[in-house]
C-alpha positions as CSV (number, residue, x, y, z in Angstrom):
1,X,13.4,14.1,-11.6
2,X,11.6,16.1,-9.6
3,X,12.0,19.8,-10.2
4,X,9.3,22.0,-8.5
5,X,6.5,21.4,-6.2
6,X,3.6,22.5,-4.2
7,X,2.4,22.7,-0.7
8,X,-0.6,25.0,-1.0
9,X,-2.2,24.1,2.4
10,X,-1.0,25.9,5.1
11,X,-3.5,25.4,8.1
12,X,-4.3,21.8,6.7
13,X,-1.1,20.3,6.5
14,X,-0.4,20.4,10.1
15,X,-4.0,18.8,10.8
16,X,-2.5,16.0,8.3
17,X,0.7,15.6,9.7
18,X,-0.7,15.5,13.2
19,X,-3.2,13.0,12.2
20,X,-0.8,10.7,10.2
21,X,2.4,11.0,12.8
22,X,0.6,12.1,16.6
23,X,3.2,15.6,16.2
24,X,2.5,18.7,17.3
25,X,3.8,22.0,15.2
26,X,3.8,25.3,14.6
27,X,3.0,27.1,11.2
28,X,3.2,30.7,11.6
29,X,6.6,30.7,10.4
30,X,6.1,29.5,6.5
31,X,3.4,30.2,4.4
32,X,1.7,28.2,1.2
33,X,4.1,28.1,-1.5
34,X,2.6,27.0,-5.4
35,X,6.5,26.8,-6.7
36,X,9.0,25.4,-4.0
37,X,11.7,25.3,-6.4
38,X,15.2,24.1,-6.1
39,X,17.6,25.9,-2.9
40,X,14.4,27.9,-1.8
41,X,13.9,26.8,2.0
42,X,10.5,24.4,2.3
43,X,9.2,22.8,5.4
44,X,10.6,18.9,6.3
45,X,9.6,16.6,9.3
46,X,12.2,14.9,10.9
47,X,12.5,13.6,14.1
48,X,14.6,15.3,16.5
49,X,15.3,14.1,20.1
50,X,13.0,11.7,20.0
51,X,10.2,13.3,18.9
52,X,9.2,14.4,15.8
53,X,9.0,17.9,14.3
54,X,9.1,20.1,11.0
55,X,12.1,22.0,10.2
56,X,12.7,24.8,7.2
57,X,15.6,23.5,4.9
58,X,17.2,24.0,2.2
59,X,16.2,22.1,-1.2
60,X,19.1,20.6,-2.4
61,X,21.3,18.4,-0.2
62,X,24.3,19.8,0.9
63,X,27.1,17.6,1.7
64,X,28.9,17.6,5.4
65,X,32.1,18.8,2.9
66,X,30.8,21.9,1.6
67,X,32.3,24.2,3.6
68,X,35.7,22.9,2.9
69,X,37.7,25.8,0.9
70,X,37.4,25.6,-2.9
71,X,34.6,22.7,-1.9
72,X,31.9,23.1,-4.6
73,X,29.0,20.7,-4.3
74,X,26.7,19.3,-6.6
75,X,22.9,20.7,-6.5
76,X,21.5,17.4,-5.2
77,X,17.4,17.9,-5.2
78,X,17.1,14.3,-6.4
79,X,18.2,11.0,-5.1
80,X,17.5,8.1,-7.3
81,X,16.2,5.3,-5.9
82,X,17.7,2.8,-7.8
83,X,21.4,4.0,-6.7
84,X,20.8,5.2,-3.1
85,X,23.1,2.6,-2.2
86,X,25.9,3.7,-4.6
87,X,26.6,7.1,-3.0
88,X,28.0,7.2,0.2
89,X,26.5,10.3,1.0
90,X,23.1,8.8,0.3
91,X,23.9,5.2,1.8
92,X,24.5,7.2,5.3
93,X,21.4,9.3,5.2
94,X,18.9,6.3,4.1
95,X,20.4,4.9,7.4
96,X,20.5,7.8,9.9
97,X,18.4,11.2,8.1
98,X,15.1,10.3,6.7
99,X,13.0,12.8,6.3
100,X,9.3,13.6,5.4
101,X,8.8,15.9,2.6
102,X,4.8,17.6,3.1
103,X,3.6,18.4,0.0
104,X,0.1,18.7,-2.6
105,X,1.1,18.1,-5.9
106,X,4.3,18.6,-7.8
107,X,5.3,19.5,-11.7
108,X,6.8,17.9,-14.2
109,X,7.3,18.9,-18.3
110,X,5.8,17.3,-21.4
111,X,7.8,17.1,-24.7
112,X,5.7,16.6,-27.7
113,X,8.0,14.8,-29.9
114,X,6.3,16.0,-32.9
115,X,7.3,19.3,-32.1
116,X,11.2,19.6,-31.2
117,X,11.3,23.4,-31.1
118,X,8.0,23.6,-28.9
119,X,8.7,24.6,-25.1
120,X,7.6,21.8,-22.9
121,X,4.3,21.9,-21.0
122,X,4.1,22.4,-17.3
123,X,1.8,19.7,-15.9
124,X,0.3,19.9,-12.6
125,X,0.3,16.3,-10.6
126,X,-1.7,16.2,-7.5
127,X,-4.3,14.2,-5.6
128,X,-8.4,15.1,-6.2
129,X,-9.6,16.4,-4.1
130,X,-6.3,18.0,-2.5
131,X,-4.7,16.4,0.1
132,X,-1.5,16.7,1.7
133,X,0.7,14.1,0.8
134,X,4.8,13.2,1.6
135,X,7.6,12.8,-0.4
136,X,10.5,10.1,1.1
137,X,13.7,12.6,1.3
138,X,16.9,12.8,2.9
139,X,18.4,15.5,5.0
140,X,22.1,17.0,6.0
141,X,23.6,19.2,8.3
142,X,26.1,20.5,7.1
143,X,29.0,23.4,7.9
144,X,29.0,26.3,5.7
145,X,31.2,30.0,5.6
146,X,27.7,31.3,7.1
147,X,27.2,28.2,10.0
148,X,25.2,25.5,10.2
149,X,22.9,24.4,7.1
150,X,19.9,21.8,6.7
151,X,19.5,20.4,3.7
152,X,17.0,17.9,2.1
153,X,17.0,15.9,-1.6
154,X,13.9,13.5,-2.9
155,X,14.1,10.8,-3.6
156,X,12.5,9.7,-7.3
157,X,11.7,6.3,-9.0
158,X,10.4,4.9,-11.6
159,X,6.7,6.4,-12.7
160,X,3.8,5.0,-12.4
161,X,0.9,4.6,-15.3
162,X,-0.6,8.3,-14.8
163,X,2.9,10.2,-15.0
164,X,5.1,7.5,-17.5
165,X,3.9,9.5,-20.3
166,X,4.4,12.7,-19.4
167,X,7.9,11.8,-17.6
168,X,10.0,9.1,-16.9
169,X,10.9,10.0,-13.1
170,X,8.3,11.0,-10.6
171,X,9.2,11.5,-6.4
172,X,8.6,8.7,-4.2
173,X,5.0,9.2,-2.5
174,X,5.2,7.4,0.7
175,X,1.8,5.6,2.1
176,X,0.6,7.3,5.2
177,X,0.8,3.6,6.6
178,X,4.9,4.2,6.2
179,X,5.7,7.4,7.8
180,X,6.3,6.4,11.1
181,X,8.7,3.4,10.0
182,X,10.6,5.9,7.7
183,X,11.4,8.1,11.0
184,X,11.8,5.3,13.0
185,X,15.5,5.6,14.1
186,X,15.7,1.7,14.8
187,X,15.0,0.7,11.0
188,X,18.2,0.3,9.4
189,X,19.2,1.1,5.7
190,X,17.7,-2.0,3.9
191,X,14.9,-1.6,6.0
192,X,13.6,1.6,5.0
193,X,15.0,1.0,1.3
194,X,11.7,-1.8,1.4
195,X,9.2,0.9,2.6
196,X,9.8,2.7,-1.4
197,X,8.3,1.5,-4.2
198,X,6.4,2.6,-7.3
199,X,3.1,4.9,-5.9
200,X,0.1,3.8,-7.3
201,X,-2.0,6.2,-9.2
202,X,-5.2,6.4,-6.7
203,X,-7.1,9.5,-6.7
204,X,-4.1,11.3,-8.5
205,X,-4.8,13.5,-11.6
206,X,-2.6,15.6,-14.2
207,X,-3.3,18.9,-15.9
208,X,-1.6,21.5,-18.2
209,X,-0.9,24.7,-16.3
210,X,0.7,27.8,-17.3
211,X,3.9,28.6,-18.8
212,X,4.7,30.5,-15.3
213,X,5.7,28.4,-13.3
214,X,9.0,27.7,-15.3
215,X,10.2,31.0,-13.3
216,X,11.7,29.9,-10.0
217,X,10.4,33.5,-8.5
218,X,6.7,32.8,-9.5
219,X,4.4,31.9,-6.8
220,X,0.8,32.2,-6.5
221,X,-2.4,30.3,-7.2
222,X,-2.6,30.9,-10.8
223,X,0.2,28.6,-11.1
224,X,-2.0,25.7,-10.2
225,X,-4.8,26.3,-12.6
226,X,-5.5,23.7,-14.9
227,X,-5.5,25.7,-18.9
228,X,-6.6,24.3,-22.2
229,X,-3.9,22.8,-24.2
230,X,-4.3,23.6,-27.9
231,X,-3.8,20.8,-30.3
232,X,-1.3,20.9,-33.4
233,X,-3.2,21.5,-36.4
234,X,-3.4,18.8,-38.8
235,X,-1.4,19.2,-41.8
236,X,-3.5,18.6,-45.7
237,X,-1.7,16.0,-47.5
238,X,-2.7,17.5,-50.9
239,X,-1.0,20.6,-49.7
């Protein structure tokens, strides 16, 4: 899954996004955020009357049912590849709300096997030199007791070679070459279901980073500092 992520480059990302899509924006109204965790609001690009824009939502896809008394929906921040077809919910947005998902890097939590009781390490994913990157995702709009609600999930696949050993999930990182297909309005379902695939590794690089950033309220640029990992001491044999 994907649980947490970052998108550290405030000024930047609009330069990117303009670049890679042709869209104008604003960014005075979020800020650089080293923890987006789950139901905290985070910037999407959609496209919206025919022209394409970012828009805060909510992480965590909120179905158009929700605000149906004694409705309680799941916490959707992930969609699985493999079974966006399954859900109708899903099935309907791959066809109709696609969504960019700007972002710089993103966490994920290494086990050691060796060490059951251990707390897993945070480890920091992201491209080197940093560069904004996006995540294919689906949006909602949904009805709630307090109005109108966008929401977004991401989706995840299988991982490639760099993050397979530290998880077996990772988000979908779409190629620059694809955003403008995975807007496009005209693509149907199957169409943009082609566009996902395994991200190769390229410039992408993984680092152990404090124990922090497992609190959702955490969010600063120590988060995002690579720290040295001590190895488990070796124990004698003869002991």
């Amino acid at each position: 899954m994907c649980g947490r992520y970052t998108l550290t480059r405030q000024d930047d990302v609009i330069e990117d996004l303009q670049a890679s899509l042709g869209m104008l924006a604003e960014s005075a109204w979020w800020k650089p955020r080293f923890n987006v965790a789950p139901t905290q609001p985070a910037p999407v690009v959609i496209r919206k009357d025919g022209t394409r824009t970012i828009e805060l939502m909510r992480w965590g896809l909120v179905p158009h049912w929700a605000g149906k008394p004694g409705a309680k929906p799941p916490l959707m921040i992930n969609a699985r590849l493999e079974g966006l077809q399954d859900k109708p919910m899903f099935r309907e947005a791959l066809a109709h709300k696609r969504c960019l998902v700007p972002a710089d890097g993103f966490f994920e939590w290494k086990r050691d096997p060796k060490q059951a009781k251990a707390k897993p390490q945070p480890i920091y994913l992201h491209p080197a030199p940093r560069r904004t990157v996006a995540f294919a995702g689906l949006w909602a709009r949904s009805r709630t007791e307090a109005g109108e609600q966008l929401s977004f999930t991401i989706i995840t696949g299988p991982p490639n070679e760099l993050v397979r050993p530290i998880h077996d999930r990772m988000p979908v990182v779409l190629d620059p070459s694809a955003y403008a297909a995975w807007l496009d309005p005209t693509l149907d379902g199957e169409g943009a279901r082609a566009l996902l695939g395994i991200p190769p590794i390229g410039d992408w690089i993984a680092e152990p980073v404090s124990m922090r950033v497992n609190t959702a309220q955490a969010d600063d640029p120590t988060l995002i500092e690579p720290i040295a990992v001590a190895e488990p001491a070796q124990r004698d044999l003869f002991d």
